[in-house]
N, C-alpha and C positions, 0 to 999 in steps of 0.2 A: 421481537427484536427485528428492526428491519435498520438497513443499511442502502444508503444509496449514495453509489459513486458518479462522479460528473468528470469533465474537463479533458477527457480525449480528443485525439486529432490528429489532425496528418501536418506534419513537422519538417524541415530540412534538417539532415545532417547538421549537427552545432545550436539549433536549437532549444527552444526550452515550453516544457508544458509546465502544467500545475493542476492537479488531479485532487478534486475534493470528495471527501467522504461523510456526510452527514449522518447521526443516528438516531433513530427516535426507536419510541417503548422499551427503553429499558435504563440503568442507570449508568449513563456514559462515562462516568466520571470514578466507575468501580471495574470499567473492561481495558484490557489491551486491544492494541487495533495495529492490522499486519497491514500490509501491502503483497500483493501476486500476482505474478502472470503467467499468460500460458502464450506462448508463440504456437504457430503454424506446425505441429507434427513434431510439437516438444510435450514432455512433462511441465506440469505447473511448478513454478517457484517461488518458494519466499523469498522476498528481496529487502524486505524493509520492514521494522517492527517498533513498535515505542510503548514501554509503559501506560499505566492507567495515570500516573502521575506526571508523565511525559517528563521524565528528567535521566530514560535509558533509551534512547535512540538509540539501534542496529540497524546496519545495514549488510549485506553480504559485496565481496573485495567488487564485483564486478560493476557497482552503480556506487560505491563507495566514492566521495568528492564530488559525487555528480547529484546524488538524488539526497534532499533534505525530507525528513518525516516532520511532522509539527502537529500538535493537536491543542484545540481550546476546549475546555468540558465543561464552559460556561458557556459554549454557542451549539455543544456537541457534533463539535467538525472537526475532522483529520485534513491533511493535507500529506500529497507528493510533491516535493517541487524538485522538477527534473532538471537538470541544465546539461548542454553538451550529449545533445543525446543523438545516437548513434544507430544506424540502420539494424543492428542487433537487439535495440530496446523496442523492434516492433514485436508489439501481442497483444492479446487482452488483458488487463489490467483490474484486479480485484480487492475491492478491500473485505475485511473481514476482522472481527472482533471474540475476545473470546473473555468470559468473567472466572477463567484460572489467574489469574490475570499474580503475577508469582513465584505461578505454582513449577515455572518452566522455562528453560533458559529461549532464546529466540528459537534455534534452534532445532530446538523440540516441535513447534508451530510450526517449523516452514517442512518437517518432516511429516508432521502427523496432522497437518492442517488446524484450521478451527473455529469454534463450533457456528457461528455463523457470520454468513454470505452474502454482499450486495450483489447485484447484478455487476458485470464486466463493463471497461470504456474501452473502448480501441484504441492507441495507439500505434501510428504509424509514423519511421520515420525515413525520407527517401535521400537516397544518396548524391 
């Protein structure tokens, strides 16, 4: 299972990136796929989560209106699309996939994580 995340950058205030997730080795179209970050001398967090059938998009209150999740499992790509984003949406930024896919309310994943990891984009956004 590997996962690789794209589309980081350094941003103004207001804003907007679009953060891809592509998957390969394994069967995309049977995984959930989260979105996380970690800021600078925080805990990571889940922020964004969607179904294997992409028709339960979660988000948590504080990127809610602002960040759209989207996934195609005919191209096996996720996307973030941030808009209005704000000196506080700086961090690393992960996606990550999990085949409970479920088994577990969002939730659950942005608590206990899951089970596998792309590599992180940056995100930076300056005031």
């Amino acid at each position: 299972v590997q996962l690789q995340a794209c589309g980081g950058g350094l941003v103004q205030a207001g804003g907007s990136l679009t953060l891809s997730c592509v998957g390969s080795g394994f069967n995309f179209d049977d995984y959930a796929i989260g979105w996380f970050r970690q800021a600078p001398g925080k805990e990571r967090e889940g922020i964004s989560y969607i179904n294997s059938w992409g028709d339960k998009p979660y988000y948590v209150d504080s990127v809610k209106g602002r960040f759209t999740i989207e996934r195609d499992n005919a191209r096996k790509t996720a996307w973030l699309l941030m808009n209005n984003l704000k000196p506080e949406d700086t961090a690393i930024y992960y996606c990550a996939t999990d085949p409970r896919d479920r088994y577990y309310e969002p939730t659950w994943y942005f608590k206990n994580g899951m089970d596998y990891w792309g590599k992180g984009t940056q995100v930076t956004v300056s005031s």
